[in-house]
ZAMARGU-4260 file (C-alpha; in steps of 0.2 Angstrom, whole numbers, plus 5000, padded with zeros to 4 digits):
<rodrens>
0) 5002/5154/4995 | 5030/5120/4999 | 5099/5114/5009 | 5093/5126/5023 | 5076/5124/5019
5) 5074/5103/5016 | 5085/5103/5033 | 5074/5115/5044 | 5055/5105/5038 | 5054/5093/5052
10) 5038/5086/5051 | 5033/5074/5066 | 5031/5056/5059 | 5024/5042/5070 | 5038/5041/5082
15) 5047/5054/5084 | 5056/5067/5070 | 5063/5062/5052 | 5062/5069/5033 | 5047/5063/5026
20) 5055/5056/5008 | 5073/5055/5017 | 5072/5041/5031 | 5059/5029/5030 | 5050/5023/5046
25) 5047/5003/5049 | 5032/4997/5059 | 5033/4982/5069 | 5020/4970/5069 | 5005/4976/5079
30) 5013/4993/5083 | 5001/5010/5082 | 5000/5018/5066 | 4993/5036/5067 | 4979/5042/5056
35) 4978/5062/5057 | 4967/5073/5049 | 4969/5086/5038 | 4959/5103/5033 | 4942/5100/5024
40) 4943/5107/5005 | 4930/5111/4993 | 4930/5117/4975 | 4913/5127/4975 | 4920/5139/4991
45) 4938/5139/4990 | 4939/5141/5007 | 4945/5126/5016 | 4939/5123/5034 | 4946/5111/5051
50) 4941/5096/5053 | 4933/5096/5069 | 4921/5111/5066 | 4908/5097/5059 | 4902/5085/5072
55) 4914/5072/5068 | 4921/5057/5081 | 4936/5065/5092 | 4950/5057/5101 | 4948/5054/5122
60) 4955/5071/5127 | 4951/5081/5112 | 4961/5082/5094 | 4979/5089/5097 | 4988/5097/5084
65) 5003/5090/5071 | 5018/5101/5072 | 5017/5111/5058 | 5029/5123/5050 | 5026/5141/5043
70) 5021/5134/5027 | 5010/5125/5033 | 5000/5139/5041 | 5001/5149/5026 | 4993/5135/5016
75) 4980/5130/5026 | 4984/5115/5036 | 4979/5112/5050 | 4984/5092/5053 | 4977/5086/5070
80) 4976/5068/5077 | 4960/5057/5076 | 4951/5044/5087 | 4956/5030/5071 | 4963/5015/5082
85) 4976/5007/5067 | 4990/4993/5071 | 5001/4990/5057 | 4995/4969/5048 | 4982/4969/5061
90) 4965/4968/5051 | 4947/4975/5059 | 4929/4974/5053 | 4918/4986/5055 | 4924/4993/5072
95) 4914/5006/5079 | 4920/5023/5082 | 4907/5035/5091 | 4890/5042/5091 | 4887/5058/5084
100) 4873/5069/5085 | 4873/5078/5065 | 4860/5090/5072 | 4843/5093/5064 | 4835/5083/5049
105) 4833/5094/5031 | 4817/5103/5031 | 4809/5117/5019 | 4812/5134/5028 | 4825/5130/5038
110) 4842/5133/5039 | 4852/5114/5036 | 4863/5107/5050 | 4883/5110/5045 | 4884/5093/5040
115) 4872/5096/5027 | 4880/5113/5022 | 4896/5105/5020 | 4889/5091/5009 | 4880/5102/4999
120) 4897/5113/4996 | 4903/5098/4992 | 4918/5096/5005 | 4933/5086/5008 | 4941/5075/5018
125) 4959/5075/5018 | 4967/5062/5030 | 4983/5056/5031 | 4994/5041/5036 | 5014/5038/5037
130) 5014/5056/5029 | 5004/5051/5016 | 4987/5057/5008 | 4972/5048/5008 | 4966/5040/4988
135) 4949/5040/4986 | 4942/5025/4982 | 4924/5027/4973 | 4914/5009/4967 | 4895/5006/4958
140) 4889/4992/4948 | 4902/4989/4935 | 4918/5001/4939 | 4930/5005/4954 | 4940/5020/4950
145) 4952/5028/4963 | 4957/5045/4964 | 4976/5051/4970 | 4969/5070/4973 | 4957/5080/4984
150) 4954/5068/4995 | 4937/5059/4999 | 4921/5066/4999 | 4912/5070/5017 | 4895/5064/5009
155) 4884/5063/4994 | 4867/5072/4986 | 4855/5060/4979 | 4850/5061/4963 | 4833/5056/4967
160) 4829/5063/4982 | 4841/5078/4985 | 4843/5075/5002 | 4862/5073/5008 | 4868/5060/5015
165) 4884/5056/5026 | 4898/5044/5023 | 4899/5038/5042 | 4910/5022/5035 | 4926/5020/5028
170) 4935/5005/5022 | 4953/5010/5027 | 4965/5003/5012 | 4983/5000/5019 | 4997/4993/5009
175) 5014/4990/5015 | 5031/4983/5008 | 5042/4973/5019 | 5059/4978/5025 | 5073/4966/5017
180) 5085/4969/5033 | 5069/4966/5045 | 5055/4954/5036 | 5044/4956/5052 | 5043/4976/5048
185) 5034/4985/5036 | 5033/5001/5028 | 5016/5009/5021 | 5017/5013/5004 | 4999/5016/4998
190) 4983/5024/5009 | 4966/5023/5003 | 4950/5027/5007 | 4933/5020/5000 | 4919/5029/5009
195) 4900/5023/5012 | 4884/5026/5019 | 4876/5014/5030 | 4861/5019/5042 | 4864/5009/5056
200) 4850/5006/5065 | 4857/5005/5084 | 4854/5007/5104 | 4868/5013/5114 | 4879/5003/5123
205) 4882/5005/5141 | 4899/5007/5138 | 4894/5024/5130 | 4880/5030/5144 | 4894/5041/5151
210) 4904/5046/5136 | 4903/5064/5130 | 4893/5066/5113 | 4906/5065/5097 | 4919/5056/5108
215) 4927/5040/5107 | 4923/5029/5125 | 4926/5010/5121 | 4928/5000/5106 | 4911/4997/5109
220) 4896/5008/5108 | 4882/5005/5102 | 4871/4989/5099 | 4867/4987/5081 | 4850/4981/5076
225) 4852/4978/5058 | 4869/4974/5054 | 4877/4972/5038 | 4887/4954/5036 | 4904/4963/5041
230) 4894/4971/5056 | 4887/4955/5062 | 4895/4949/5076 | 4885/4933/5074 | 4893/4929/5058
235) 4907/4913/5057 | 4917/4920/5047 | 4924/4940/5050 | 4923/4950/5030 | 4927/4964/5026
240) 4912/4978/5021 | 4908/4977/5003 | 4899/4986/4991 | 4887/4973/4990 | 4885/4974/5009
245) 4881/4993/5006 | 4871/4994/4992 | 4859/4977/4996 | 4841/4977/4992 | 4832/4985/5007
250) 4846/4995/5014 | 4845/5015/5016 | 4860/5028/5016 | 4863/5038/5031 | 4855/5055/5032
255) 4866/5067/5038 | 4856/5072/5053 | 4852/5065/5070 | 4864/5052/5079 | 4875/5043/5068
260) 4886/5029/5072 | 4903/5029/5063 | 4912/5015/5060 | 4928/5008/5051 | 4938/4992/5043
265) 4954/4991/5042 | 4960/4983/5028 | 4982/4977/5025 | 4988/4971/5011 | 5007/4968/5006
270) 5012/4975/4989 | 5029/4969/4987 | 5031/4978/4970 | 5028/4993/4976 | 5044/5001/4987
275) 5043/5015/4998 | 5054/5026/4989 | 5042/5026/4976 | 5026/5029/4985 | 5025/5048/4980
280) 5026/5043/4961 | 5009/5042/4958 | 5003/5053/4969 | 5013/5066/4958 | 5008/5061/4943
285) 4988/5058/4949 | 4989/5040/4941 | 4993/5049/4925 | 4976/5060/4924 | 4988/5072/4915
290) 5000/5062/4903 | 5017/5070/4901 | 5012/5072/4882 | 5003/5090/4888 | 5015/5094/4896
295) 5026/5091/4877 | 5016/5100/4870 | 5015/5115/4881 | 5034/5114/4877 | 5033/5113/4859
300) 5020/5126/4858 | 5032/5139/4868 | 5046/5134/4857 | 5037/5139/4842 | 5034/5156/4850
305) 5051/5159/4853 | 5059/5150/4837 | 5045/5164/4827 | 5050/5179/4836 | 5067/5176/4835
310) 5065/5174/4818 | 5059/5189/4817 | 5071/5197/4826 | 5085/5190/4816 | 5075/5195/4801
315) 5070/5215/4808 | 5084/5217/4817 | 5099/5209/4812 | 5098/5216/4794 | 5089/5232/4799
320) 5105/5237/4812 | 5118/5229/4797 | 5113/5245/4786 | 5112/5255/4800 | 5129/5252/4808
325) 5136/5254/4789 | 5127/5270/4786 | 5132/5278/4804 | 5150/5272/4803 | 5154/5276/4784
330) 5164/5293/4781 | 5156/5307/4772 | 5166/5308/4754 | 5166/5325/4748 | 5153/5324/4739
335) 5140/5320/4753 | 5148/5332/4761 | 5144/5345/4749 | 5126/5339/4746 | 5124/5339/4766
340) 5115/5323/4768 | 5103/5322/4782 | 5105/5308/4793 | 5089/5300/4802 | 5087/5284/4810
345) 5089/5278/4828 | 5106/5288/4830 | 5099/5304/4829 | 5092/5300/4847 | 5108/5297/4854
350) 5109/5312/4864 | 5094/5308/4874 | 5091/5289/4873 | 5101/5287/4891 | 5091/5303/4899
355) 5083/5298/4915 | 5065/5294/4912 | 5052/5307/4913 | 5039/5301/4926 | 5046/5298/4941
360) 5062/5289/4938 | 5061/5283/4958 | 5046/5274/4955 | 5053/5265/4940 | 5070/5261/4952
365) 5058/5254/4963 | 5049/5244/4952 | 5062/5236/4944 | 5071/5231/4961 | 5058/5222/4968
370) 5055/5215/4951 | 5072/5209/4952 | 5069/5202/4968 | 5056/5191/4963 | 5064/5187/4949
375) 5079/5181/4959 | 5065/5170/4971 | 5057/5163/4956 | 5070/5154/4947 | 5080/5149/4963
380) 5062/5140/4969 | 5058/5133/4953 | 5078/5127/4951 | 5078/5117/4970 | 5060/5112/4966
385) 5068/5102/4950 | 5081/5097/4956 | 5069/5087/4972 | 5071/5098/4986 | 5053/5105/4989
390) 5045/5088/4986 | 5026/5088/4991 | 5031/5075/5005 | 5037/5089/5014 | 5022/5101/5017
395) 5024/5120/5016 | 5043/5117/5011 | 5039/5128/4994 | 5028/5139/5003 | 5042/5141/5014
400) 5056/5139/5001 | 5049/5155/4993 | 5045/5165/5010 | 5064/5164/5013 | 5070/5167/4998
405) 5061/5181/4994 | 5067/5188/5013 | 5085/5184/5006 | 5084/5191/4991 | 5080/5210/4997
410) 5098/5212/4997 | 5096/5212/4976 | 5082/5222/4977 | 5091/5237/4986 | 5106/5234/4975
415) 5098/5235/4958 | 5086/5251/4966 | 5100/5260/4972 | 5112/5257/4956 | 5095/5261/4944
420) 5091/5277/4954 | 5110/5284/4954 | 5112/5284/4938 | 5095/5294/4935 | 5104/5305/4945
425) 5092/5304/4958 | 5098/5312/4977 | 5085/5304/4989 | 5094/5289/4993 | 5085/5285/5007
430) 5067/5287/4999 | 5072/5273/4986 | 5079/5262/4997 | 5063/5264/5010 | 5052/5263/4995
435) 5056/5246/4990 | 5061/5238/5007 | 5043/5242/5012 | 5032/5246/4995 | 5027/5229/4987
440) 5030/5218/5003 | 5017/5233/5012 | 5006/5230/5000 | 5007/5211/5000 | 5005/5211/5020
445) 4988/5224/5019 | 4981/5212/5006 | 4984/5198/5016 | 4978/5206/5032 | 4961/5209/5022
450) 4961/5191/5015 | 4963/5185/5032 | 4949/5195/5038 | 4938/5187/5026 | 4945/5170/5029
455) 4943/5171/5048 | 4923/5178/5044 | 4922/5160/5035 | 4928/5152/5050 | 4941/5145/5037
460) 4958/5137/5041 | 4964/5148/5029 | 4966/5162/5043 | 4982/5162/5050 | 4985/5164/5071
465) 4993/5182/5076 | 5008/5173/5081 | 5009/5168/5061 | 5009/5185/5057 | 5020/5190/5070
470) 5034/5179/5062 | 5030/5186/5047 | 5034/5205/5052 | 5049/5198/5059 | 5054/5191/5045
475) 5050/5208/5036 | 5056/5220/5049 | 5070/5210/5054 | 5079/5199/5041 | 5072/5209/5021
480) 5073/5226/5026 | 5090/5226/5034 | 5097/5216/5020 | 5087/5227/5007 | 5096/5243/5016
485) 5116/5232/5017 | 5110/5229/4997 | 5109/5249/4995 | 5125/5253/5003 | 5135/5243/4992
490) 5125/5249/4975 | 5127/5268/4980 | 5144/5263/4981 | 5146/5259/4964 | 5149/5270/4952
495) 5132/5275/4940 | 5131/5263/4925 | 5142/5270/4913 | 5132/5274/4893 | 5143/5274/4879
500) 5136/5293/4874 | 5134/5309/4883 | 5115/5316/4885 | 5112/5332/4882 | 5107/5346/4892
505) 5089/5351/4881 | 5079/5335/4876 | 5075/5334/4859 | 5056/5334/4853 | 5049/5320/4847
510) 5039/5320/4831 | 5022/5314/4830 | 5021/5293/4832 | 5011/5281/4821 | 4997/5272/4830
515) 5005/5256/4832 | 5019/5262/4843 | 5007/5268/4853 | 5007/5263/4874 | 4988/5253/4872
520) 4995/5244/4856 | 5012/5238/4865 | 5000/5233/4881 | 4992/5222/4870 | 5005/5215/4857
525) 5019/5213/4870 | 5012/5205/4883 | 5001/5192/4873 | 5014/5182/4866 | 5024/5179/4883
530) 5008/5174/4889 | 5004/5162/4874 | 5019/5154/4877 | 5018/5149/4897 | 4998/5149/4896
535) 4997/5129/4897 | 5008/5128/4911 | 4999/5143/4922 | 4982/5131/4919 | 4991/5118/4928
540) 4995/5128/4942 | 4981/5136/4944 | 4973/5121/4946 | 4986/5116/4959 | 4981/5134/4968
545) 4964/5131/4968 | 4956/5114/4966 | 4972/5106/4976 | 4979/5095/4963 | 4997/5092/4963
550) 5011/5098/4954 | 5027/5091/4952 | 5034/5093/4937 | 5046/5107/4939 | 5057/5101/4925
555) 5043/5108/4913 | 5043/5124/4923 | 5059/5127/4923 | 5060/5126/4904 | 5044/5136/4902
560) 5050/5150/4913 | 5067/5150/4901 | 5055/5153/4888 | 5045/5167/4896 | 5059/5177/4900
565) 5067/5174/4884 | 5050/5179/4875 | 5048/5195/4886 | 5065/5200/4882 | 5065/5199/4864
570) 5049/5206/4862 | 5053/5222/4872 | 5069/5224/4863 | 5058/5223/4845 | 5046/5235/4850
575) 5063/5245/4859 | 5072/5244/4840 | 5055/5252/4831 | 5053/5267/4845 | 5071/5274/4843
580) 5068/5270/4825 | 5054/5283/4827 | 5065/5294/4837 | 5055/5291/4851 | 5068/5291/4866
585) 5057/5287/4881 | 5059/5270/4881 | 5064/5265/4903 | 5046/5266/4907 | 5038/5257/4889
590) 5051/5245/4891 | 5045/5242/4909 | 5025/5241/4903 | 5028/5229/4886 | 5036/5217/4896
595) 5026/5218/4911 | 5009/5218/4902 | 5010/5198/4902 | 5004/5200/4920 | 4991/5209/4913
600) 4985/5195/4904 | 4987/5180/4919 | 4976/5191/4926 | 4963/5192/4915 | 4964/5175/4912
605) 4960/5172/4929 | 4943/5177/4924 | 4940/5163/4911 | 4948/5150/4925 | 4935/5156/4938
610) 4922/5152/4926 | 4925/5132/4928 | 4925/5133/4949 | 4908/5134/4953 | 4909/5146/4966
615) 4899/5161/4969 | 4902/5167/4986 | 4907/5184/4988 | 4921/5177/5002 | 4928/5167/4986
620) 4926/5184/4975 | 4936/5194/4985 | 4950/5178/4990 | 4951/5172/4974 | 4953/5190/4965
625) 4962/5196/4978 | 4976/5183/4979 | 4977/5184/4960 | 4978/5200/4957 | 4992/5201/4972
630) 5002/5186/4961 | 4998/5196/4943 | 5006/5212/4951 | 5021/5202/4956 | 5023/5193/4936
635) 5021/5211/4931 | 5034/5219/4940 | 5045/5204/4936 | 5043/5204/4919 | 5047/5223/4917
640) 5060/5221/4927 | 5067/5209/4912 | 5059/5221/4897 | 5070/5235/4906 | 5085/5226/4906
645) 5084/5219/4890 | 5086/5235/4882 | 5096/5243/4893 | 5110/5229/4885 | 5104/5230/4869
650) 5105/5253/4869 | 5120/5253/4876 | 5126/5239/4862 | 5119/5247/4849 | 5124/5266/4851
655) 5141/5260/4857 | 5144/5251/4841 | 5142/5268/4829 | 5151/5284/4828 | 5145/5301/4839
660) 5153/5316/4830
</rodrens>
């Protein structure tokens, strides 16, 4: 659930449109810079949430919402403008926002305002400035740390009390780098945000006698009777608000209930070190919470996976098919001829290894076009994303990037189903083709539609608007099903795949099987070492998914994905080698399975990463399980579409390379 697609995500920037990491926008001294507002995320429920549906400070006229793209929607954005008044180098101390009323105070027995509830799920903020994220900026006695991820918090618990509190200040951080060509304009390359809590203790202005509750009136509001020192209007000298100011002996936090006065500093500094093109940097990287070592040694580790079964692959294999292809392809002297030798091996298969499989070969055709279809989405996505189209500068672009390419890619998914299905012979063209064009993206859509439901119950931002979903069966209806059907044509056109043998017209029986060629033991065996070898990687994205860190390094996931399918071919062929060895010819479908079981296994161990969210709403269950299980489906069908076609090669090598009598 981030070219054509670069070139089509317009995002709206503070005046007018541009590429948010292409063309860089210069402030003039004193000219507005906007500060929008992002969807409200939370690691306990997964469910990320508006803005506005808590009681916070609104613009005059009400928020209005950023022009967003499809991916956008699909991800849960929901970017709306906010009543912050910031001018670009122009400094302000403790400026007053608005008046809120947080609703009721916490008591036993009764049910906590939504402030309270959204503290105590441990809630977000996520704004934004110049089309960047807000850092979170956190300081106590002895540390400041800042944090390029998940934004800032809405509040706090205390440890004392357990009561929650709201952070109803914010010291706005702004740094900037000064245009060469135009040294009285800048451009913002850093935004961050160091929340507090100060209980303000204040009688409303005149100015704000008329104004609705939660909305901005004046620059004024309120009188405050005990300032702090950055408050005090009294005070010589303007300063900005401190932890010291916050934290002084005698002070209180603010409850989050009641009315509330918010308020804000602005603070601008020039960083000329730091250049625009550069800003994103450690964003990406999260100020290096996640060295580029681990990321090594995810590498090395799948390298040895693939460097040991290809050992023994070379080892099995190699020398295994040596003696074979030298047995098969000697001529019987007269005396073997006389003592009638009985052959055995692989080869006495060859009559039935190319036979259509048994259970329902249409299925199989299906399968392994749409898994060919997401194959062909995956690698072009993960390819542009390395090579810096889909930057996180451009929200939804890899959402979006992967919506489209999947649409485009029907065409291969008809092709490959319709080739797969004539050569099983099958007559019911029409049936494939209808199959895949509307199987896995049917399902996709009814899961969705159920996920929705959920979302929209939650009153999360998660829930996409009808008109979302209209585009979406458009997209369906009108662009991937007519090119899954223009892929069909031209694969029933084609000739069937061509096998070096002839089948035969009675199937031969196959003789009883040792238990470790058996379906639950190639489940197990063939999908775990795919899975050992990406598993590193798949934390990292998972954690990307679900607690919305970043993840940029697409280099390393290009690589890994090399690995995995390079791993999921050689195994399938291994376990392929060993089945004919057995004279067990129904390989399509076991082929298909042993791959695909690695899906199997992400899923499973989306059960271990669950552990470590600390959510335990149902709504989360059935989103988080749901979506899951929907993106474990996909790998599987991907990777046995990669275990089918491995051997497919390899039979066809092999069986060509002996002689049939």
């Amino acid at each position: 659930m981030r070219s054509l697609i670069a070139a089509t995500l317009l995002v709206q920037g503070v005046q007018g449109f541009y590429l948010p990491g292409v063309n860089p926008y210069s402030f003039s001294e004193g000219e507005a810079v906007k500060l929008k507002v992002n969807k409200m995320t939370s690691q306990k429920t997964l469910l990320p949430v508006d803005y506005y549906r808590l009681p916070f400070c609104q613009p005059e006229g009400g928020p209005k919402m950023d022009h967003e793209n499809l991916g956008e929607f699909l991800a849960g954005d929901r970017i709306e403008s906010s009543p912050y008044r910031i001018n670009m180098k122009v400094d302000m101390y403790c400026e007053q926002l608005c008046i809120s009323n947080l609703g009721r105070g916490e008591q036993k027995g009764v049910s906590p305002n939504k402030m309270v509830r959204a503290i105590r799920k441990n809630y977000h903020n996520n704004w934004i400035v110049d089309n960047i994220p807000a850092a979170s900026k956190v300081e106590d006695d002895t540390t400041v740390t800042t944090r390029y991820w998940q934004g800032f918090p809405v509040g706090f618990i205390a440890k004392d009390t357990k009561r929650a509190y709201v952070h109803n200040h914010v010291n706005i951080e702004i740094q900037y780098h000064s245009v060469e060509t135009e040294p009285d304009k800048g451009r913002i390359v850093r935004f961050t945000v160091e929340p507090f809590s100060i209980k303000h203790d204040f009688e409303a202005s005149a100015d704000d006698d008329d104004a609705e509750e939660g909305t901005v009136k004046g620059f004024k509001v309120a009188d405050i009777t005990n300032p702090i020192e950055s408050c005090n209007p009294g005070m010589s000298a303007k300063q900005h608000t401190r932890y010291e100011m916050v934290y002084a002996r005698g002070r209180e936090p603010q409850p989050a209930s009641g009315r509330v006065l918010f308020t804000y500093d602005v603070i601008w500094n020039e960083n000329p070190d730091l250049h625009w093109a550069s800003r994103w940097d450690i964003y990406l990287s999260m100020d290096n919470a996640i060295p580029a070592k681990v990321h090594w040694l995810s590498i090395l580790n799948s390298l040895v996976i693939v460097v040991v079964l290809s050992a023994m692959i070379s080892a099995i294999l190699v020398r295994n098919l040596r003696r074979d292809f030298g047995r098969y392809n000697r001529l019987a002297s007269d005396e073997e001829k006389a003592e009638d030798l009985e052959e055995f091996g692989w080869k006495l298969v060859h009559a039935d290894v190319f036979r259509p499989p048994s259970f329902s070969p249409l299925l199989l055709a299906v399968c392994c076009g749409t898994g060919a279809q997401l194959f062909c989405m995956s690698i072009l996505t993960v390819l542009f994303s390395a090579m810096g189209f889909l930057s996180p500068s451009n929200r939804g672009a890899l959402i979006m990037a992967q919506l489209l390419l999947y649409v485009l890619m029907g065409s291969v998914a008809g092709y490959v189903t319709s080739r797969l299905y004539k050569t099983f012979k099958g007559k019911s063209w029409q049936k494939a083709t209808a199959a895949v064009a509307f199987g896995f993206p049917g399902i996709c859509f009814g899961l969705f539609i159920i996920m929705n439901i959920v979302a929209l119950s939650q009153g999360s931002s998660d829930a996409v608007p009808v008109t979302t979903m209209i585009v979406l069966l458009v997209l369906w209806f009108g662009i991937s099903t007519p090119l899954v059907f223009f892929g069909a044509y031209f694969g029933y056109k084609q000739e069937a795949i061509e096998f070096p043998v002839n089948t035969s017209s009675i199937p031969r029986q196959i003789p009883d099987q040792p238990w470790f060629m058996s379906v639950p033991f190639s489940l197990m065996v063939g999908g775990i070492l795919p899975f050992g070898a990406c598993f590193v990687e798949l934390y990292f994205i998972l954690a990307s998914v679900w607690t919305d860190q970043y993840y940029y390094v697409f280099a390393f996931l290009l690589l890994v994905f090399g690995i995995l399918i390079i791993t999921c071919a050689e195994i399938t062929v291994l376990f392929n080698y060993f089945q004919l060895t057995g004279e067990n010819y129904h390989w399509w479908w076991r082929s298909f399975t042993t791959a695909g079981s690695t899906g199997i296994y992400v899923f499973l161990y989306s059960f271990v990463y669950f552990k470590q969210l600390e959510a335990n709403a149902f709504a989360t269950y059935v989103l988080y399980f749901g979506y899951m299980g929907l993106a474990s489906l996909g790998l599987f069908l991907m990777t046995g579409c990669v275990g089918v076609m491995s051997c497919l090669l390899f039979n066809k090598t092999i069986f060509g390379s002996i002689k049939i009598d």
